[in-house]
C-alpha positions in Angstrom: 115.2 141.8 142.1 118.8 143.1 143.2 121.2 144.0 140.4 124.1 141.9 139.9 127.3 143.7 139.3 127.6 145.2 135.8 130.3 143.5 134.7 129.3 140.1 136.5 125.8 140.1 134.8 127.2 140.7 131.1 129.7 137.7 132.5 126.5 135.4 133.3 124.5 136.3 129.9 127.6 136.1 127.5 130.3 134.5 128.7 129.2 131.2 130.1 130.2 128.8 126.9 133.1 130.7 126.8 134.1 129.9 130.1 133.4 126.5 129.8 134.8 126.2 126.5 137.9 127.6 128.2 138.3 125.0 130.5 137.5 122.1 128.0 136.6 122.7 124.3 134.0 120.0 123.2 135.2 117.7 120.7 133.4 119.2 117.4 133.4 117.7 114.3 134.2 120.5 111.2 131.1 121.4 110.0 129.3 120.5 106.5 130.8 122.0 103.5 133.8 123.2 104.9 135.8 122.1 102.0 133.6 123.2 99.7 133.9 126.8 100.8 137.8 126.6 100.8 137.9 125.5 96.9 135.4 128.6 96.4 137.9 130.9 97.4 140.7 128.5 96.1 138.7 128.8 92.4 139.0 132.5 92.3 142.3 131.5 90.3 141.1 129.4 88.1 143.2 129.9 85.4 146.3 129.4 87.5 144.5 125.7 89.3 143.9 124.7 85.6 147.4 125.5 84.5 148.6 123.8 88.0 146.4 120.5 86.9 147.5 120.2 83.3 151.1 120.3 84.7 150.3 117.5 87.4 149.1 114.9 84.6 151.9 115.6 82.4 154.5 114.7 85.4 151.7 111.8 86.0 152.0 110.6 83.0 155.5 111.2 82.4 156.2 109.2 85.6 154.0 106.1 84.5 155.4 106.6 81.1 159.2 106.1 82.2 158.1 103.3 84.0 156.2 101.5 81.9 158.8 102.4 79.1 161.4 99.9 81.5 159.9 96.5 79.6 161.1 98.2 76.1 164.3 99.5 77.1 165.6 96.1 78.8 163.6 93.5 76.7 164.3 95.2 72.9 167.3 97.5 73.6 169.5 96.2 76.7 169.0 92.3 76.1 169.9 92.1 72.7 173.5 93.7 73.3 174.2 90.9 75.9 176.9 88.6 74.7 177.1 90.6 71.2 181.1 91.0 70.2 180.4 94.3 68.3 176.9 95.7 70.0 175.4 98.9 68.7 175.0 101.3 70.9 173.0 103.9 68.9 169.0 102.9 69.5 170.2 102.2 72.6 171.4 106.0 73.2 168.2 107.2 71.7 166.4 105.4 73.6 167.6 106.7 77.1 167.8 110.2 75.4 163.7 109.4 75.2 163.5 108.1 78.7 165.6 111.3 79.9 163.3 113.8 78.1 160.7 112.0 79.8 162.3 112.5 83.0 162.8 116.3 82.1 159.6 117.2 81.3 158.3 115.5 84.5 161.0 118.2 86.8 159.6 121.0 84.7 156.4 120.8 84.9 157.0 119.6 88.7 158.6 122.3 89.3 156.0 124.7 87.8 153.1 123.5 89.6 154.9 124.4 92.6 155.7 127.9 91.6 152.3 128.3 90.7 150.7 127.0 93.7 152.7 129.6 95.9 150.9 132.4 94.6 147.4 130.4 94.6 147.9 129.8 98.3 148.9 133.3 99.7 146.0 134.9 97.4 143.3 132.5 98.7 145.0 132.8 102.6 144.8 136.7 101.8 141.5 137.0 100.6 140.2 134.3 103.8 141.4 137.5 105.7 140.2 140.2 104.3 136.8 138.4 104.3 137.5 137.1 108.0 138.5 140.9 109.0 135.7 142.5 107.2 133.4 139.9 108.4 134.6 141.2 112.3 134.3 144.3 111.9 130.6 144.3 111.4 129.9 141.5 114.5 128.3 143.4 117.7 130.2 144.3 120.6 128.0 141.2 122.3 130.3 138.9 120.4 133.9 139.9 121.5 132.4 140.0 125.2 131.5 136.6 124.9 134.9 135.1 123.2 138.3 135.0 124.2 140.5 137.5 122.5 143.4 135.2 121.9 141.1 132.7 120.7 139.7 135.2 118.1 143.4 135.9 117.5 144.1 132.5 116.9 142.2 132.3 113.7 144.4 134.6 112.3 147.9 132.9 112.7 146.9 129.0 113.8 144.4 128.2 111.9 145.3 129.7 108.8 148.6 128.7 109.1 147.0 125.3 108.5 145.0 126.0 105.7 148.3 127.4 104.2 150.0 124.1 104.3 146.9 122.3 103.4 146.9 124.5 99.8 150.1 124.5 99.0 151.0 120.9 99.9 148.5 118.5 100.6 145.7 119.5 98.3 148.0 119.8 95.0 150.1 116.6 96.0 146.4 114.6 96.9 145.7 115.5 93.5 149.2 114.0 92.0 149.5 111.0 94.5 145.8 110.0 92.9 146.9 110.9 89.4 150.5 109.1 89.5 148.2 105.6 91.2 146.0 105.9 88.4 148.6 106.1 86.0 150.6 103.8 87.8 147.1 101.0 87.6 146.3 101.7 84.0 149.7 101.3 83.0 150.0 97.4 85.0 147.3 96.7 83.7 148.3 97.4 80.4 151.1 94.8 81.0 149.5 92.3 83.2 145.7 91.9 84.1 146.1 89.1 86.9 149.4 90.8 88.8 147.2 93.8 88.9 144.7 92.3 90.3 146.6 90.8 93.0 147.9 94.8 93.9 144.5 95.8 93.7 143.1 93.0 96.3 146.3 94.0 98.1 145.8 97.5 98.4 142.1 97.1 99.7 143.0 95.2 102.8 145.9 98.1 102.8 143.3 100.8 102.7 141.2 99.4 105.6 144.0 99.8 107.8 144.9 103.6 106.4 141.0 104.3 107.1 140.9 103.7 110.6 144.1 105.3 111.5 143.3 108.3 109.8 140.0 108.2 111.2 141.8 108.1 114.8 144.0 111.1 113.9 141.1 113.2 112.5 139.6 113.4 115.8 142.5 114.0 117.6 143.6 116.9 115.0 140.6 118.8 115.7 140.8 118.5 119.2 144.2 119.8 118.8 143.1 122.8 116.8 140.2 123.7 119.6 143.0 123.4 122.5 145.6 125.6 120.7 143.2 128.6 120.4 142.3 127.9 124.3 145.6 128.1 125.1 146.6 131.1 122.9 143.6 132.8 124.5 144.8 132.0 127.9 148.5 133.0 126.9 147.0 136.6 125.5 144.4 137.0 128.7 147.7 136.3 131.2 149.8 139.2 129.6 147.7 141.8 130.0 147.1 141.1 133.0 150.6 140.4 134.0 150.7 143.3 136.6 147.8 141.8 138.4 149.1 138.2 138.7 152.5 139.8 140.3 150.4 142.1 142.6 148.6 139.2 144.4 151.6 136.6 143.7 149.3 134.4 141.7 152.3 133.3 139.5 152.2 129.6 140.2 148.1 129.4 140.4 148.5 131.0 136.6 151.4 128.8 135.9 149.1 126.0 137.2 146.2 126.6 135.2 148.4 127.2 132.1 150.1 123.2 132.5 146.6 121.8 132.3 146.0 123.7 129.7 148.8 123.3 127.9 149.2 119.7 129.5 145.6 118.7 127.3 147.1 120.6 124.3 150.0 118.2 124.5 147.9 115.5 124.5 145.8 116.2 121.7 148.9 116.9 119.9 150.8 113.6 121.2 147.7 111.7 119.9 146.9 113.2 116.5 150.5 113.1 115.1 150.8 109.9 116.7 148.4 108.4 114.4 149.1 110.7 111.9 152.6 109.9 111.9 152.3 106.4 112.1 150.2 106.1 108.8 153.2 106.6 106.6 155.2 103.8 107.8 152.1 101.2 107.4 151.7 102.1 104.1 155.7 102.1 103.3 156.1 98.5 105.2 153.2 96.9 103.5 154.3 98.8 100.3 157.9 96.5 101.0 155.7 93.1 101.7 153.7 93.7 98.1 156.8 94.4 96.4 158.4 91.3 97.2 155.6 89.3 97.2 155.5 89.9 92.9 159.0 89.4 92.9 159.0 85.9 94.7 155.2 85.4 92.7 156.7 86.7 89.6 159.4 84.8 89.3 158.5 81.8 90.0 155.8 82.2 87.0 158.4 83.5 84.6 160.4 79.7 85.8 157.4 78.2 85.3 157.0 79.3 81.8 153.2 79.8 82.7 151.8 82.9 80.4 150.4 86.4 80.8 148.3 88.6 79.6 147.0 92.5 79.6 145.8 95.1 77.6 147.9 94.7 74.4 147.6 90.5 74.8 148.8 87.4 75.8 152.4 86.3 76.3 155.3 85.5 78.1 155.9 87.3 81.2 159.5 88.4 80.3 162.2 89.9 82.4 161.3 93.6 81.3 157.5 93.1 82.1 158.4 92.1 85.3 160.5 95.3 86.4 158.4 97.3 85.0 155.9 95.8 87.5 157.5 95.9 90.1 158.4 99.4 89.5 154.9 100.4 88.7 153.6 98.8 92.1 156.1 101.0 94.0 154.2 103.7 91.7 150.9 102.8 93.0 151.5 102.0 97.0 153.4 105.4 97.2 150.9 107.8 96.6 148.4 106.2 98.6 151.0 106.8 101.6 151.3 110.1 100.3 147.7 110.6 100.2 146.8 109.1 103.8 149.7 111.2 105.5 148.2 114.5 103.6 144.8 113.3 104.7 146.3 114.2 108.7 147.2 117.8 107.4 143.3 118.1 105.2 141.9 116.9 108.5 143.6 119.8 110.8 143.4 122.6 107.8 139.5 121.4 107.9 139.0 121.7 111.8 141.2 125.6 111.2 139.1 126.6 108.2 136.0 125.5 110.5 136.8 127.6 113.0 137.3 130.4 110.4 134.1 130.2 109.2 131.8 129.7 111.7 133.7 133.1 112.5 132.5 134.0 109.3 129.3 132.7 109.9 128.5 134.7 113.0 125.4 136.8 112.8 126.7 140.7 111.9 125.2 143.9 113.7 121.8 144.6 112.3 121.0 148.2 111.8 117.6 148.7 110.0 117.9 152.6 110.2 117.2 154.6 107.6 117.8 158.4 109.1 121.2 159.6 108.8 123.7 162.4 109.7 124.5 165.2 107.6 125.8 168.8 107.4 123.4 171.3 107.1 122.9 175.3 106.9 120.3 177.4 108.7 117.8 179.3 107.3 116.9 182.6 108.5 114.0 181.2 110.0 116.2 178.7 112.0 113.7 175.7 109.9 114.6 176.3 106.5 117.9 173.5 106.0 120.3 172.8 102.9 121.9 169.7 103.1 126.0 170.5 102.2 129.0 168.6 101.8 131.5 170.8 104.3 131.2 171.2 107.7 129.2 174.1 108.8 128.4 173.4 112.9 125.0 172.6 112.0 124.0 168.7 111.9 120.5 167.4 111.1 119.1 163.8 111.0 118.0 163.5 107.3 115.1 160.8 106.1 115.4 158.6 102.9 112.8 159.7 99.9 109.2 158.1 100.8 110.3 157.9 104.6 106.6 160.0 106.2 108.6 160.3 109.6 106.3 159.1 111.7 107.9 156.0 112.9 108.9 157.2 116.2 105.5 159.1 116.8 104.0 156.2 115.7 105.7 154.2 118.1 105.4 156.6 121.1 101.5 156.5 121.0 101.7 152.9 121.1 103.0 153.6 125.1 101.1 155.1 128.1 101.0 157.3 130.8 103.6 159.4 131.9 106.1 157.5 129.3 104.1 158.5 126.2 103.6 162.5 127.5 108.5 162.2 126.9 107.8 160.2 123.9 105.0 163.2 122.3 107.1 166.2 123.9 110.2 165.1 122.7 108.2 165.4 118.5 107.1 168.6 119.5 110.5 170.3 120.9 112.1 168.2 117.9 113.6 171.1 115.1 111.9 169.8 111.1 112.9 171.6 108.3 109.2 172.2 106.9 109.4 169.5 104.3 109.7 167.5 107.0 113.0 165.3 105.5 115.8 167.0 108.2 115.0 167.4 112.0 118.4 169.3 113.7 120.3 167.5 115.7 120.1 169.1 119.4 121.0 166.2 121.5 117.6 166.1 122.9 117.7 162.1 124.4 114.5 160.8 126.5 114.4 157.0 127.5 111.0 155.5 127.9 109.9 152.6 129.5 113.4 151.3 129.0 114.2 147.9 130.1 117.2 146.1 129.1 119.3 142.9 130.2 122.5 141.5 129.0 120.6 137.7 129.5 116.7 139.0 128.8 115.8 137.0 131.8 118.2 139.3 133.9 117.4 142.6 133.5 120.0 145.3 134.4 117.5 148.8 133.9 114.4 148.3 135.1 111.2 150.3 133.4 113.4 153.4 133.4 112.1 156.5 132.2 114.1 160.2 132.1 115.6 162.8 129.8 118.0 165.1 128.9 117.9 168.1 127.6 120.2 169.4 124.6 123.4 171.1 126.3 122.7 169.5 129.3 125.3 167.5 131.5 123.8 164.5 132.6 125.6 162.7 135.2 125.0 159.3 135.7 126.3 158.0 139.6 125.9 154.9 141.5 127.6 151.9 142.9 129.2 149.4 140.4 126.5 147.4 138.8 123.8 149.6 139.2 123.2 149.7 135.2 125.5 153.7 134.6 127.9 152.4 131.7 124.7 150.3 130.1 122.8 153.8 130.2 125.5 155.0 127.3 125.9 151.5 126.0 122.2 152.0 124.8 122.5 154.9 123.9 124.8 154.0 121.0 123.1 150.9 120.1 126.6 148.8 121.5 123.2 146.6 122.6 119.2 146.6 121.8 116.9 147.2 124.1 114.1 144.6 124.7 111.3 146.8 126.0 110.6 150.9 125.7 112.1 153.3 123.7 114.9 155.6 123.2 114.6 159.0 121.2 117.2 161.0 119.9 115.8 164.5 119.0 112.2 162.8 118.7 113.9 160.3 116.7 113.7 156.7 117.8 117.4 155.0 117.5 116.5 152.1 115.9 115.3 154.1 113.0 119.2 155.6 112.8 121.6 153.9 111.2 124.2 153.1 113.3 127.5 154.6 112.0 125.8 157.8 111.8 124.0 157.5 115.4 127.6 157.1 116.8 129.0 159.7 115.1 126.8 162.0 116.7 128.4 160.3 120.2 131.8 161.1 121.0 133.2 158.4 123.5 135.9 158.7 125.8 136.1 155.4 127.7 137.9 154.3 131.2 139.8 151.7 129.6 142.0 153.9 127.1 143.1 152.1 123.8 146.3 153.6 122.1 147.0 152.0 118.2 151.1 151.7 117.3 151.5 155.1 115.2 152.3 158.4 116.3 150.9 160.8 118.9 149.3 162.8 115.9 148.4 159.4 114.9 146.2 158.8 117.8 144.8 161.9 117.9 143.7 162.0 114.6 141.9 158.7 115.0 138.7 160.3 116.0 138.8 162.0 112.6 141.0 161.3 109.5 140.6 164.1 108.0 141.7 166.3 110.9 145.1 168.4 109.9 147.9 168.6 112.1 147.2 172.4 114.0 143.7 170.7 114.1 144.9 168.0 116.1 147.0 170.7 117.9 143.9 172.4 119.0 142.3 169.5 120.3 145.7 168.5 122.1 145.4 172.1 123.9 141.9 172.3 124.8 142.0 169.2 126.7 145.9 170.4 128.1 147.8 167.7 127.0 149.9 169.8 124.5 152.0 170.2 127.6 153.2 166.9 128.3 153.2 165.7 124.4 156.1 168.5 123.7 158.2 166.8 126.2 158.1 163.5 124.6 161.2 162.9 122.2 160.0 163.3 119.1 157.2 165.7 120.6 153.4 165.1 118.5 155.7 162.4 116.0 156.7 160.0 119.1 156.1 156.5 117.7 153.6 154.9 120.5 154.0 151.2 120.7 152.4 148.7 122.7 149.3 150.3 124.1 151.2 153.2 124.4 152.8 151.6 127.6 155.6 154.5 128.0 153.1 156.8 128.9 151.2 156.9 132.5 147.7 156.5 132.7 146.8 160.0 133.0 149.1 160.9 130.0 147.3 158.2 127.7 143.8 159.6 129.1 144.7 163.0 128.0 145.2 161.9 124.6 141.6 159.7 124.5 139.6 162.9 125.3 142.4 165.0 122.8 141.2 162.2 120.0 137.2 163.0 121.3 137.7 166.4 121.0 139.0 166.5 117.5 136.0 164.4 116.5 133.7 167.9 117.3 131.0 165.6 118.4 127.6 167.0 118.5 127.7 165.0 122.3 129.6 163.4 124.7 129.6 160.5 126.4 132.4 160.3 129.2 132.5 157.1 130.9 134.8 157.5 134.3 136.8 159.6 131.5 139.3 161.1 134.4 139.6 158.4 137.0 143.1 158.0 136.1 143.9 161.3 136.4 145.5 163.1 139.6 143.4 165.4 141.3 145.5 168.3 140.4 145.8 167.1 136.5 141.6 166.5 136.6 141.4 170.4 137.8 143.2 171.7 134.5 141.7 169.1 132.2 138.2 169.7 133.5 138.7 173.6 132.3 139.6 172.1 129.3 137.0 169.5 129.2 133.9 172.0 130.1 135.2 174.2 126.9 135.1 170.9 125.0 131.2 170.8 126.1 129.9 173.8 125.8 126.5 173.1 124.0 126.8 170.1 123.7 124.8 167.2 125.5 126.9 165.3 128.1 126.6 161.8 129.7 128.9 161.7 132.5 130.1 158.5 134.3 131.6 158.9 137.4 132.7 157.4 140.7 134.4 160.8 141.9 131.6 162.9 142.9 133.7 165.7 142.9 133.4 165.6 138.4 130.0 165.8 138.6 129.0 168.8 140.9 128.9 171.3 138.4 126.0 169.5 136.4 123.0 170.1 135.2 121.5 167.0 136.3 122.5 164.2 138.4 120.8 160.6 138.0 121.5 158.2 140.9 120.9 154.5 140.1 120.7 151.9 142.3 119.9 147.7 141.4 118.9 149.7 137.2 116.3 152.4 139.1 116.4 155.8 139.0 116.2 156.6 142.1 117.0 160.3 142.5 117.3 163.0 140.0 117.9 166.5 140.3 121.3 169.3 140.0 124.0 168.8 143.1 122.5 171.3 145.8 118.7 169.8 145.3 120.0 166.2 145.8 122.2 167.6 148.8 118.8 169.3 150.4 116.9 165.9 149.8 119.3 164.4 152.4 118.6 161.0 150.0 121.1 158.5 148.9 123.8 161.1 147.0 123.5 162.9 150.3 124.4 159.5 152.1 127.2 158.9 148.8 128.9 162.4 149.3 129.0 163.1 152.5 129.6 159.6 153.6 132.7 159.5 151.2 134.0 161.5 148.6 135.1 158.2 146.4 132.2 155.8 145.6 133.1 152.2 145.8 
């Protein structure tokens, strides 16, 4: 079956929903117990969420207090002065001095709930992201090859920026709004059973209407929330790629695709805040028709002398009662607007915390290894290893207690023929220290039976089955999409295989733990990747602990010391953006400076000078054949020129190994690198 392009097949296998998710993301509801999992992290202050709740009842309660306290004032402390020639003003003054303290207490605590809340909201928001980070640094490299980057970025600004104002505002005023209505119903009650009632049958019919428009909005807000990351991925994808869309004047089809995109953001948006915006003046309007229907009801029972009763018992309904009710309505119909307007902002901080979590919720790279990496010294006998904590040029693979080591040969006699003679050979050439807990690392890598496809039912590497040798240069040629960058993609673990093995020094890598596997594996990739810092900075990135004339070294060996002195602050220039000031070859030369500080025990150099001048790639290859001396190489190359010099050359075609064998034997088999390099120099 004929290979697909490299790139197009890992397209096919993992970016299919993405692609179609780009275009139009499905209308998801937020999943289960997404708001349970907020108020976990919320709860991780729970001394400062109590502290906020006690001081939300006591402005509750102050509120409904004050208003409730309206029948006293005017019925025992305002009427009685009317008409009196020589009134005394003093319970009336102490009076309002109790209705102001009331008053006070309610902006005090108001305002410490607030204050408190603050530092509730950025801890939770903060700790969402350090989980959320932490969380991404352990998915596989299958996930971000699958997902939009600016999507994946947008859960760090957009959808958190919702759950922000969903803390700090519309969960802690939900909370009030219900307390103050509560209040607010306990305290008409207290003054007037059947006027409550008629609120209560009121505010049913009221919260019918509230329910389906804020059922309307919901929808819309997480549609919103979906469309905003689309377009924030789209955004992010268009300008880094802005040199490409100027090259082949594909300005107005980008500008195109972007108004659709944006044009179903809008919308989403229109809708969602349409509804959601809409809520608050029902509930205000209706608010306005309850509050004069008491007043016109109310008065015309206080004319008719008919009686009332509540909690405390039966009476009049007096002037004072009647205020206070009408006050106390206002009390209760407020915060259900309050609430049903917040309920817009839960709904889109519930579709941006979903989002965040089924981040969260992705599946992290599995390891399973137990063998790791560690610094040994030699015996005499060359067998005889001491584990150490400093560096000593010697590296061995090192088994856990109880580990007997013979998971890889146990797994190598499970295959057959020719695959199973690699599999033994590689155990036998394999270095043990005679307890048999460290086996050196060489750089000895065999593939067995390897077969391997980004979708399993599209295999890239087809039964393959070769070796390399340690302090071998293995060059790995071919046209694009024949399966030469998945070679070293396995070889790291970036992606399981599904069939065969892979042995590294006898070892199979799935019995390595990862972090130490790749540490063993210096990469220096085609697509260069600069971080804002320094020059030294960047260097030092493929080890921290690397000093400065370390760095210096590795700047030198690789000849980019040259150039870097130039710059205008010399190793201390502050690189930003990708490190765009620099060329291409310039920022290459400081990728393979940062490999060789790292001292890896090998190499892998994926099209590592293809953006280098052929005059540049002269000096830096000196520099770069220092940098692997004894050291097992994986070379990646469309310039055949790189890989003459190497101890073997693989040529794959459609994820077969067609050809093996050093530069002048390939040449004399007249095969397909004959046909590749004399036909032309570059391959395409």
């Amino acid at each position: 079956m004929p290979a697909k392009n490299e790139s197009a097949t890992k397209s096919a296998a993992t970016s299919s929903s993405k692609s179609a998710a780009g275009r139009r993301p499905a209308m998801a509801k937020p999943a289960p117990g997404t708001i349970k999992r907020i108020f976990g992290y919320i709860m991780q202050y729970r001394a400062r969420v109590i502290i906020i709740v006690a001081c939300i009842l006591i402005g509750a309660a102050a509120q409904a207090g004050s208003a409730l306290f309206l029948q006293t004032l005017i019925d025992n402390y305002i009427l009685p002065l009317v008409g009196v020639a020589d009134p005394d003003w003093g319970p009336l003054i102490r009076a309002i001095t109790l209705i102001g303290c009331l008053y006070a207490a309610g902006i005090i605590t108001g305002w410490l709930w607030q204050w408190l809340v603050v530092t509730v909201e950025q801890g939770t928001l903060k700790k969402i992201r350090d989980d959320m980070f932490a969380h991404q640094q352990r998915l596989p490299i299958r996930y971000f090859d699958s997902h939009e980057h600016g999507d994946i970025m947008s859960h760090y600004t957009n959808d958190t920026d919702t759950l922000r104002q969903a803390i700090s505002q519309s969960f802690p005023q939900m909370f009030s709004a219900g307390i103050s209505a509560l209040a607010a119903l306990l305290s008409m009650l207290w003054l007037s059973v059947p006027f409550t009632a008629f609120v209560v049958v009121f505010t049913i019919g009221l919260l019918w209407v509230v329910r389906k428009v804020v059922g309307r909005a919901g929808r819309f807000f997480v549609k919103q929330q979906q469309w905003l990351g689309d377009v924030n991925g789209f955004v992010e994808e268009s300008v880094n790629g802005q040199k490409v869309i100027k090259v082949f004047n594909h300005e107005k089809t980008t500008q195109r695709t972007f108004d659709e995109k944006n044009e179903e953001l809008f919308q989403a948006a229109a809708a969602a805040n349409t509804w959601g915006n809409v809520t608050m003046p029902i509930v205000g309007n209706l608010g306005y028709l309850l509050y004069i229907l008491m007043a016109i009801i109310g008065g015309a029972v206080a004319l008719a002398g008919l009686g009332n009763f509540g909690l405390t018992g039966a009476g009049p309904l007096t002037l004072g009662t009647l205020i206070s009710l009408l006050t106390l309505s206002r009390s209760f119909i407020n915060p259900i607007g309050q609430v049903s307007m917040q309920l817009n902002m839960v709904m889109m901080a519930i579709a941006g915390a979903s989002r965040i979590f089924a981040l969260m919720d992705e599946p992290v790279e599995t390891d399973g290894g137990t063998v790791t990496l560690v610094n040994v010294e030699l015996g005499d006998d060359g067998r005889t290893m001491t584990e150490t904590d400093h560096e000593t040029g010697h590296w061995a693979w090192k088994r856990e207690e109880g580990d007997d080591g013979m998971r890889s040969l146990r797994a190598a006699e499970k295959l057959h023929g020719a695959a199973r003679e690699v599999a033994l050979k590689a155990r036998e050439q394999a270095v043990t220290s005679p307890d048999g807990r460290y086996t050196l690392l060489r750089g000895d890598v065999r593939f067995t039976n390897v077969t391997f496809g980004y979708d399993p039912d599209k295999p890239v590497l087809h039964d393959i089955t070769w070796f390399a040798k340690p302090g071998q240069k293995i060059a790995l040629v071919g046209a694009t999409g024949a399966g030469k960058t998945t070679v070293t993609n396995l070889i790291n673990r970036f992606y399981d295989i599904q069939e065969g093995q892979i042995l590294y020094d006898g070892i199979s890598v799935k019995g390595i733990r990862k972090p130490d596997l790749r540490r063993s594996l210096g990469v220096v990739l085609q697509d260069v990747n600069l971080f804002t810092g320094t020059v030294m900075d960047n260097i030092r990135y493929g080890r921290l602990d690397a000093t400065d004339e370390e760095c210096i070294e590795a700047a030198k060996l690789v000849n980019a010391d040259g150039f870097i002195r130039m710059l205008p602050e010399g190793y201390a220039t502050v690189l930003e953006g990708d490190g765009s000031g620099l060329s291409q070859g310039q920022r290459q030369l400081i990728s393979i400076a940062r490999a060789a500080v790292a001292d890896p025990p090998a190499l892998i150099l994926d099209e590592a000078t293809s953006s280098i001048d052929t005059r540049t790639e002269e000096v830096v290859q000196a520099g770069m054949d220092a940098l692997m001396k004894g050291r097992t190489v994986f070379v990646i190359a469309h310039r055949l020129s790189t890989v003459r010099n190497s101890d073997v050359i693989m040529v794959l075609d459609h994820g077969n190994i067609i050809e093996r064998g050093n530069h002048d034997e390939l040449i004399a088999q007249r095969g397909e690198y004959y046909q590749l390099y004399t036909g032309a120099v570059e391959l395409e």
